[in-house]
N, C-alpha and C positions, 0 to 999 in steps of 0.2 A: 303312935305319932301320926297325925294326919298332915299331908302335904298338898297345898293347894295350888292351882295353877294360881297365876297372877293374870291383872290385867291391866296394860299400863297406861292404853291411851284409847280412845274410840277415835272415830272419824264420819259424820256425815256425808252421804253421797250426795255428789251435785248433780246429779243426773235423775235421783227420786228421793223425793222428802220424807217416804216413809221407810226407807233402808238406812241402815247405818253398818260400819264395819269395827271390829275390835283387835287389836294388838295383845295378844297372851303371850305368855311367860311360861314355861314348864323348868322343871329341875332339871331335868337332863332328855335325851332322843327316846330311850327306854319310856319314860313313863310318860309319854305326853297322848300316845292313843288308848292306853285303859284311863287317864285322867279324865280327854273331850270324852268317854266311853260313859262312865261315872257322872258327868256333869249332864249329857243330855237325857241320861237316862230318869235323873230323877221328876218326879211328879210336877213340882213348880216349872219347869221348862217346859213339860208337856203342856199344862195346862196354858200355858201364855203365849207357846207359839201355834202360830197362826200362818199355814201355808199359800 
């Protein structure tokens, strides 16, 4: 069974046009850092962010 965070709303910053922020959802306290752990680790994340 795979369990995915959610994401329920973004938010653009008024301060800089190229930031924006997200509201995620996790199942419970336990699995919400191997979850963002899992998600930034994969390839597509790496490839598109840009420090």
């Amino acid at each position: 069974m795979i369990i995915e965070m959610r994401t329920y709303k973004t938010f653009l910053s008024v301060q800089d046009a190229d930031t924006f922020f997200f509201m995620r959802g996790f199942p419970d306290l336990p699995s919400r850092e191997p979850m963002k752990a899992t998600f930034y680790e994969r390839e597509l994340w790496k490839r598109a962010w840009r420090p």
